[in-house]
C-alpha positions in Angstrom: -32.7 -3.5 -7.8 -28.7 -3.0 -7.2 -28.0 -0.3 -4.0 -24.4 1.8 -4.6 -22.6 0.6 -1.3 -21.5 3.2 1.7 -17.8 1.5 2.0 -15.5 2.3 5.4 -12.3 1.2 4.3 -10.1 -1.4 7.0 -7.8 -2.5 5.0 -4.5 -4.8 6.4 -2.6 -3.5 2.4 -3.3 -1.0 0.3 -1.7 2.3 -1.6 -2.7 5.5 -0.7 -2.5 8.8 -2.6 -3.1 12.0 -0.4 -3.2 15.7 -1.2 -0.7 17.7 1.3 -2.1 21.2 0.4 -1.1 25.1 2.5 -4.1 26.9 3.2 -3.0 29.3 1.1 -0.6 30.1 -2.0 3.1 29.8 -0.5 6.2 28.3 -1.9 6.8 24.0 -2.4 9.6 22.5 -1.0 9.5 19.3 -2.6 9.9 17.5 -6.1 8.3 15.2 -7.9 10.2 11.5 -6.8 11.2 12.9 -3.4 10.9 10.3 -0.8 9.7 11.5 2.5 9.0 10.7 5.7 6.3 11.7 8.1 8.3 15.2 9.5 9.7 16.2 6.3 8.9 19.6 5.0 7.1 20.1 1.5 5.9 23.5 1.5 5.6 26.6 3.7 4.2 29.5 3.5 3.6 33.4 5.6 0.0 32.5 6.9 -0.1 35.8 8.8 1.5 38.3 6.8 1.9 42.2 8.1 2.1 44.6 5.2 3.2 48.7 5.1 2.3 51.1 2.7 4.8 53.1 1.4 3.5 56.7 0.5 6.3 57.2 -3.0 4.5 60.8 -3.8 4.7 61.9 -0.5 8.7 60.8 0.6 9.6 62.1 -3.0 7.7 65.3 -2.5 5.7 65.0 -6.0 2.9 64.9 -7.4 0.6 61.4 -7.7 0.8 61.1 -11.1 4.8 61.8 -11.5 5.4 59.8 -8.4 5.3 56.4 -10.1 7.9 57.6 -12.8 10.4 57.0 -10.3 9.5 53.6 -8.8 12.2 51.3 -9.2 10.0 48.6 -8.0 7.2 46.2 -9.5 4.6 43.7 -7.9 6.1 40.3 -7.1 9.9 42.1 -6.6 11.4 40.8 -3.6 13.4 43.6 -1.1 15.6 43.7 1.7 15.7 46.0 4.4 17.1 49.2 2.9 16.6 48.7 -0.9 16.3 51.3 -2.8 12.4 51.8 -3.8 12.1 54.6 -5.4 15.0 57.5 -6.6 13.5 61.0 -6.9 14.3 63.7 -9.9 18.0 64.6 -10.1 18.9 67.8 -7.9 20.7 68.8 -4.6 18.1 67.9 -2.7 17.2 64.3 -4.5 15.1 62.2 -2.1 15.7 58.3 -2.3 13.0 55.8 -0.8 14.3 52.7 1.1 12.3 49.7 1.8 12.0 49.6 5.7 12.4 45.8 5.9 12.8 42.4 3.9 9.3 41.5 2.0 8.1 41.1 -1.4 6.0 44.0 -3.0 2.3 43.1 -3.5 1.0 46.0 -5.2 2.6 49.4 -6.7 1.3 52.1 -8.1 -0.8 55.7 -7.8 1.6 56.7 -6.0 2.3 54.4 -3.3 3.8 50.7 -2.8 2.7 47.9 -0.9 5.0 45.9 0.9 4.6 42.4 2.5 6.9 42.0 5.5 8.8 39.1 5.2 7.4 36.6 8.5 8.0 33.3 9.9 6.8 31.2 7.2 4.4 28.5 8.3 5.5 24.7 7.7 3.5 22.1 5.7 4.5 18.4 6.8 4.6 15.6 4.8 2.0 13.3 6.9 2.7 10.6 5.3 6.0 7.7 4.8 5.8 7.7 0.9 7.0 9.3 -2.6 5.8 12.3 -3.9 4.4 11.2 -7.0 2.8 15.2 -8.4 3.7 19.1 -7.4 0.8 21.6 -7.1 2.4 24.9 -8.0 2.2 27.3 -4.5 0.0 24.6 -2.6 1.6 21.7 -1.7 2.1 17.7 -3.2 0.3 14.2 -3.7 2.3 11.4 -1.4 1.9 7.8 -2.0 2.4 5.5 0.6 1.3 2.4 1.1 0.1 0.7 4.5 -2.7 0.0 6.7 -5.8 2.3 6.3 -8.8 2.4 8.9 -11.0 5.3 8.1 -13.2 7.1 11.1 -16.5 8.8 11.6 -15.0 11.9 13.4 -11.8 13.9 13.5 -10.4 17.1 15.6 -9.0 18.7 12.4 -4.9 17.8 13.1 -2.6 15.8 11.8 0.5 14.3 13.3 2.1 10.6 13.4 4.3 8.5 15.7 4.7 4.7 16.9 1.5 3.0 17.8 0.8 2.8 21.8 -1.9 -0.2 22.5 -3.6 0.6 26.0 -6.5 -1.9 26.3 -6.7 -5.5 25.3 -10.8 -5.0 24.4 -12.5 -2.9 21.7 -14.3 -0.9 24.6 -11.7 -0.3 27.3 -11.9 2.5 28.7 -8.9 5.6 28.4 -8.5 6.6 31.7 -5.5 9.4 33.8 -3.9 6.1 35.0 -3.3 4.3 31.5 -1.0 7.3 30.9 3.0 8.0 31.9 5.2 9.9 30.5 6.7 6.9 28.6 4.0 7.4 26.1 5.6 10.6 25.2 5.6 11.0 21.0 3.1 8.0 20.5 0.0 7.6 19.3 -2.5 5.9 21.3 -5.1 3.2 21.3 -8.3 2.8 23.1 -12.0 1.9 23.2 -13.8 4.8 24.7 -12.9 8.1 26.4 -15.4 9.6 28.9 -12.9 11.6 31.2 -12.2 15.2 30.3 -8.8 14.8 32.7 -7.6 11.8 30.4 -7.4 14.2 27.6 -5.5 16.7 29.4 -3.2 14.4 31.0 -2.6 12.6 27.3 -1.6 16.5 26.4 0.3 17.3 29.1 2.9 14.1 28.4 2.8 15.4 24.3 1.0 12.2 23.5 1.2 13.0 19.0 -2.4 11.4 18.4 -5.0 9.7 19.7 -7.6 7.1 18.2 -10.5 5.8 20.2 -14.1 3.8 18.9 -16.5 6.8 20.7 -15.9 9.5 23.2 -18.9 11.5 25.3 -20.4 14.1 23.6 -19.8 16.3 26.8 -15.7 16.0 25.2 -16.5 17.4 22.1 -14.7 21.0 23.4 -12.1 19.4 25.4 -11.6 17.3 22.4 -11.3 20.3 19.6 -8.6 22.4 21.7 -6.6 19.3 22.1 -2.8 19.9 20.2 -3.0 16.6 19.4 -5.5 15.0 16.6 -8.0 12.6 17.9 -10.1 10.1 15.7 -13.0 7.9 16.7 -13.8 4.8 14.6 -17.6 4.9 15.5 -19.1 7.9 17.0 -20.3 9.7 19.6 -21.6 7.6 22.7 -20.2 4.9 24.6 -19.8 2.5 21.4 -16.9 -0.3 21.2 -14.8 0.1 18.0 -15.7 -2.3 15.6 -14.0 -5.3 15.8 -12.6 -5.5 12.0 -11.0 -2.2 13.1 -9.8 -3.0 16.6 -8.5 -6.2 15.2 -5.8 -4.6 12.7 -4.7 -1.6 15.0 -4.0 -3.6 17.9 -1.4 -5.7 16.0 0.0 -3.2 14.4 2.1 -1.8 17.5 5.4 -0.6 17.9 4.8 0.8 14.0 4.8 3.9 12.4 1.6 5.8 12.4 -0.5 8.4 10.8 -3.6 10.2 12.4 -5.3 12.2 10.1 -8.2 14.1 12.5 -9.4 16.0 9.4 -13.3 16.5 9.9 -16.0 13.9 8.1 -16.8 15.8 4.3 -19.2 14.2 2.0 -19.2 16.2 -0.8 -15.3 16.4 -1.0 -15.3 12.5 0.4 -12.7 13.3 2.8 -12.8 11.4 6.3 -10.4 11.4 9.1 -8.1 8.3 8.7 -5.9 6.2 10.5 -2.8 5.1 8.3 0.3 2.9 9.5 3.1 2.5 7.0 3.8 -0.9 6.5 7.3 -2.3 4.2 6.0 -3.9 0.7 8.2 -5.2 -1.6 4.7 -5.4 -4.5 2.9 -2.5 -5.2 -0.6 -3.2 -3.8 -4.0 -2.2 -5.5 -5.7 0.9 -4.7 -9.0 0.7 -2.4 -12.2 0.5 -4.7 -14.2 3.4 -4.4 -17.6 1.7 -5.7 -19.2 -1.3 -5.2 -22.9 -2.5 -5.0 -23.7 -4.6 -1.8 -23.6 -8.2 -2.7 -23.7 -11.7 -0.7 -20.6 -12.5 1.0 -19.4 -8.9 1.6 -18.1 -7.8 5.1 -20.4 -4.9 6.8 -20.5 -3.0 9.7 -23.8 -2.3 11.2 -23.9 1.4 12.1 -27.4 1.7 13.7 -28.9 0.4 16.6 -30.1 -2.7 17.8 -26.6 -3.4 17.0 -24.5 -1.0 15.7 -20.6 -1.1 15.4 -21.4 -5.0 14.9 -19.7 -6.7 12.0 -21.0 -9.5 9.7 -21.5 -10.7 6.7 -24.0 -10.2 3.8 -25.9 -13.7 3.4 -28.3 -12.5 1.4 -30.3 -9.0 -0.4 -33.7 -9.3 0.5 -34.7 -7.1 -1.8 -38.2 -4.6 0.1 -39.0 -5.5 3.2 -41.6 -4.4 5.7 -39.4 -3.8 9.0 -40.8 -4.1 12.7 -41.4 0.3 12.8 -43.7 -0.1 9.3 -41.2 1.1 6.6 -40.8 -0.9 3.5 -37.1 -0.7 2.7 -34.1 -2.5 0.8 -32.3 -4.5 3.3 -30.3 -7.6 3.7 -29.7 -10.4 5.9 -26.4 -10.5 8.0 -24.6 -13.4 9.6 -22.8 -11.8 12.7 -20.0 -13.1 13.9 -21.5 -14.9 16.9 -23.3 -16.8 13.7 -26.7 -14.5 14.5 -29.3 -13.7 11.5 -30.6 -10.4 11.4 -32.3 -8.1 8.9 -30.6 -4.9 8.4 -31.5 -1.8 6.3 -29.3 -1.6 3.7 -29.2 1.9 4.8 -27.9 1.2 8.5 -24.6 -0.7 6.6 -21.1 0.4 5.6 -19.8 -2.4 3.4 -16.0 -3.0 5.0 -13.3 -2.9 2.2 
């Protein structure tokens, strides 16, 4: 019997393509072959928009149903600020509607016009170092990039990027108020576990642009969500250390350019927050496989306990087997990397890609 693998992607090389999308329909700055970095702007949009209802039959001083003879407007016209809008009948006394500010007209008719004020328009950032390889009319882009890729278990819901701060030399050292100065400014950070509310507000207060950790306390979870800043963790909730395989490849990869993606764990979309830092590559490298069936000789991360956020290797599928709490299940033996045996639900695995 063959078991369709749960894969967390660690990968040291590989190519990326990422949707960049507004929340809503908006106008795209970029085009297709564009090669951007991390701040550029691709898109923006009003994501607060004020509207005013101009009353034509009543400023022309007729009837409903003459009123929109004399609209000199239609939906999706843009206005400025004293444009005409409408012109009454010809006469001494002819009335003349002007638009009381710059916006684009959303709706027009029985009598009256709808206006959307023109507002600050809301920015959509690249993300990502890379080429934007598609448009999507109103929405946004696809960027390719290609780099290192460490996907996590939970995100804040932002996004932001900057050069890679590494705080602790081990995969469970600790993020504490002291690790921090304001010479971390603009960086993202590294660390094992967070369990201090006041090292989250002190990595805010010195504008720290992202922070990844292996687990925080679950007492963080609201400090954590109203940070500015996005914040992944590898592994969980807890006091877990980050997986090795994981720890491994971020902590050599400072002083580079990096990514944090906080956006929130989805399995039906298969979106997960990510950690990606843009590496140079003169080859174009493969894309990460998205299905696999576990097999011998495959690198897993054990993600329940006795020893979850361990990593080892698949010796061999076991096929059924009756496990110490009574349930008969598909599991495998793993070589961990201390050279221990154990017998693992396939279940309890994420195969490491």
């Amino acid at each position: 019997m063959t078991t369709l693998a749960k894969i967390s992607f660690i990968l040291p090389l590989t190519r990326i393509r990422r949707e960049r999308l507004l929340p809503k329909r908006g106008k795209v700055l970029a085009h297709q072959g564009q090669q951007v970095s991390p701040g550029d702007v691709i898109a923006e949009a009003n994501l607060a928009p004020e509207y005013v209802i101009l009353n034509i039959a009543h400023d022309l001083g007729l009837p409903v149903a003459k009123a929109d003879w004399y609209n000199e407007c239609k939906e999706g016209d843009t206005v400025n600020a004293d444009d005409i809008v409408a012109t009454g009948p010809k006469g001494f006394f002819r009335r003349i509607v002007h638009s009381p500010c710059n916006g684009r007209i959303v709706l027009a008719g029985d009598g009256q016009v709808l206006l959307e004020k023109e507002g600050t328009p809301q920015t959509l950032f690249a993300g990502y170092s890379g080429v934007v390889i598609d448009i999507i009319p109103d929405r946004g882009a696809v960027i390719e990039t290609i780099g290192a890729l460490v996907q996590g278990g939970w995100g804040n819901g932002h996004i932001d990027f900057g050069v890679l701060r590494v705080l602790v030399n081990q995969p469970d050292g600790i993020l504490t108020p002291e690790l921090l100065d304001i010479n971390m400014s603009g960086a993202v950070i590294l660390a094992g576990h967070c369990d201090q509310a006041e090292a989250l507000q002190c990595a805010s207060e010195i504008h720290i642009r992202g922070l990844i950790l292996g687990s925080m306390s679950t007492a963080l979870v609201p400090v954590a969500m109203g940070m500015p800043f996005p914040i992944v963790l590898t592994e969980g909730f807890g006091h877990l250390p980050m997986n090795a395989a994981a720890f491994n490849l971020l902590s050599t990869s400072a002083n580079r350019d990096t990514t944090v993606n906080a956006e929130p764990f989805d399995r039906y979309t298969g979106t997960r927050p990510e950690i990606v830092v843009s590496l140079p590559a003169s080859d174009q490298p493969p894309f990460p496989t998205l299905y696999q069936l576990y097999a011998p000789g495959q690198r897993v991360r054990i993600v329940n306990n006795p020893h979850m956020t361990r990593v080892g290797t698949i010796v061999r599928l076991s096929g059924l087997q009756r496990l110490s709490s009574g349930i008969r299940t598909q599991a495998a033996e793993i070589q961990l990397e201390d050279d221990k045996l154990v017998m693992v639900p396939l279940a309890n695995l994420d195969l490491l890609e």
